[in-house]
N, C-alpha and C positions, 0 to 999 in steps of 0.2 A: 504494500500500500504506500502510496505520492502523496502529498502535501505539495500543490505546487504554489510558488510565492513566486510573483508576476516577476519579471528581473528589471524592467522598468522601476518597479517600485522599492528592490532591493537597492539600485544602483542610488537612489535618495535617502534609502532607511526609512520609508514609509511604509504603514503598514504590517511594520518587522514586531512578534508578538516581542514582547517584556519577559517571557517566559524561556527557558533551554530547550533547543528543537530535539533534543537527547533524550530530558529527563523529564522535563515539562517541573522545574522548579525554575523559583525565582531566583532572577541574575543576581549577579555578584562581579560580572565584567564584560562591559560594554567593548567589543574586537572588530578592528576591521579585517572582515573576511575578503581571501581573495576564491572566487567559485569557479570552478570549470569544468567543463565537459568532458567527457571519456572519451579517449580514441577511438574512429571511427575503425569496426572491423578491419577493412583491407588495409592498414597504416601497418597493421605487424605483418604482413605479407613482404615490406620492405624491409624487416631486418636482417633476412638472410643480404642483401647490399649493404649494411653496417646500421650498429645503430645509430652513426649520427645522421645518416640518411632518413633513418625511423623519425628520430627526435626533430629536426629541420623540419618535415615534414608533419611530424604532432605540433611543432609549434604554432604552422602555417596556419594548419585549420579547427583548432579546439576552437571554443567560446567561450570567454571571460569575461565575469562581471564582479567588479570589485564593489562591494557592500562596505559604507562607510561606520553601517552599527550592525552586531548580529550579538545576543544576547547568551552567555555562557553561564553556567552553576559552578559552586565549589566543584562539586564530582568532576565536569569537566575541564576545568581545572588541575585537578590531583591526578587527573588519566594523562592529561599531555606533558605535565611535570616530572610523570614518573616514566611514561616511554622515552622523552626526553632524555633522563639520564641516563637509564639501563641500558636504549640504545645507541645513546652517545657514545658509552664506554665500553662497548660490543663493537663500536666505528673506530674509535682509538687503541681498541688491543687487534684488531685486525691490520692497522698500520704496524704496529709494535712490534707483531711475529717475525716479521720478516727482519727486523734493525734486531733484534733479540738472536735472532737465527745468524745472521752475521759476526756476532759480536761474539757467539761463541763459537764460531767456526763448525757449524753444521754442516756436514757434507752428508753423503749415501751413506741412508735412503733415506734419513732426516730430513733434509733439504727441500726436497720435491711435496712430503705431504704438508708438512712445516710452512711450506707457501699455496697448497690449498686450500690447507685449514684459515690461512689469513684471506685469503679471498673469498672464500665461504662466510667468513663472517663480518668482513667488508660490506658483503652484500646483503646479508641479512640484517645489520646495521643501519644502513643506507636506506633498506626498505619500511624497515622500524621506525628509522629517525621522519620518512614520509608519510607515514600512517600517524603521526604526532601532528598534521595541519591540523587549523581551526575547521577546514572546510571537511576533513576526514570527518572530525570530534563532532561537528554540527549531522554530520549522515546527510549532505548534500552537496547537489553537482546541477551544471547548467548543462540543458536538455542540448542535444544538436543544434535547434535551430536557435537558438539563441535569446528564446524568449521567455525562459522559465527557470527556476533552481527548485528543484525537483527534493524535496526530504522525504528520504526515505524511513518510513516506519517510524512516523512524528511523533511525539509524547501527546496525550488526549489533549491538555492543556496548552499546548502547541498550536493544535490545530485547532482549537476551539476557537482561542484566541484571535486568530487568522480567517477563520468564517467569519467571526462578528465585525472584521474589518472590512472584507467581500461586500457583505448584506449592508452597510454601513453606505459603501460605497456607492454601491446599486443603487440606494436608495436616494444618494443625493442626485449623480445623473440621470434620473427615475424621469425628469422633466424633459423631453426633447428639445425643448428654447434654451437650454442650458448655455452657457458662451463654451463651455468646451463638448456639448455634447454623450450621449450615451457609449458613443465608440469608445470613450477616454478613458472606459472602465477595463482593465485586460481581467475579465472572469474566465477563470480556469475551464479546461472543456472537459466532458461529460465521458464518460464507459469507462471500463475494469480496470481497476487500478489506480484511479484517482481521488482523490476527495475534493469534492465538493462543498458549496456552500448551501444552505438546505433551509 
């Protein structure tokens, strides 16, 4: 299940509930998120041609929308603090291995695993330390086309929050003589997998 929160209105911080799109508790720190979209399938088709071909190419065509306010709890908090560090120093002792491996003159067959072991945990490091964004910890990413930041599996008070603001909405440009009209409303659109405003 989606909570979609229009990106127009993220990119103002309007609209953004008061509440953790996590935990559905109240904030404790106001973050500017930066949100983006998933790689399009065929983009990993290009890493057999290397990954910076992969990456130039993800960078080309993701969709970013940088959120001036997006609302966080303690818990969310003590989660990116603590991936932070354990991954941090999972990133620093995978550089280590190999300067450690050196210094004590490692050769065969030390050497060879001695320098897997550090890349393996480079990398699971590195991957750690990217699962620590605000926009991981929030459980949201901007849709393909660029018009939505999509949370996934929103805390009730999250979402609630965020309908009363939809229906709010609606209700102002509800007038058609409005000076900006009912177009200026972006209401989330309708079938499986979305929530709606009710």
């Amino acid at each position: 299940m989606q909570t979609l929160i229009p990106a127009s209105w993220a990119a103002v911080g309007h609209g953004i509930p008061s509440v953790c799109s996590r935990h559905g508790l109240p904030a404790t720190l106001r973050a500017r998120t930066r949100f983006e979209s998933a790689p399009a399938g065929w983009t990993y088709a290009l890493i057999p041609l290397g990954l910076l071909v992969f990456l130039i190419v993800r960078a080309a065509t993701r969709q970013v929308v940088d959120a001036p306010v997006w609302h966080y709890c303690d818990r969310c908090r003590s989660r990116r603090r603590q991936q932070r560090v354990w991954f941090g120093l999972l990133l620093a002792a995978g550089f280590a291995i190999p300067v450690a491996a050196i210094a004590l003159e490692a050769g065969e067959p030390a050497a060879p695993i001695l320098m897997a072991v550090a890349l393996l945990t480079v990398i699971v490091g590195y991957v750690g330390l990217a699962r620590a964004r605000w926009e991981v910890i929030a459980q949201a990413r901007v849709t393909r086309d660029g018009l939505w930041i999509a949370v996934r599996d929103a805390a009730p008070e999250f979402d609630a929050e965020f309908t009363a603001a939809i229906a709010a909405a609606q209700q102002y440009y509800a007038d058609p003589a409005a000076p900006d009209g009912p177009a200026a409303v972006a209401a989330a659109p309708t079938g499986a997998g979305w929530t709606t405003p009710h």
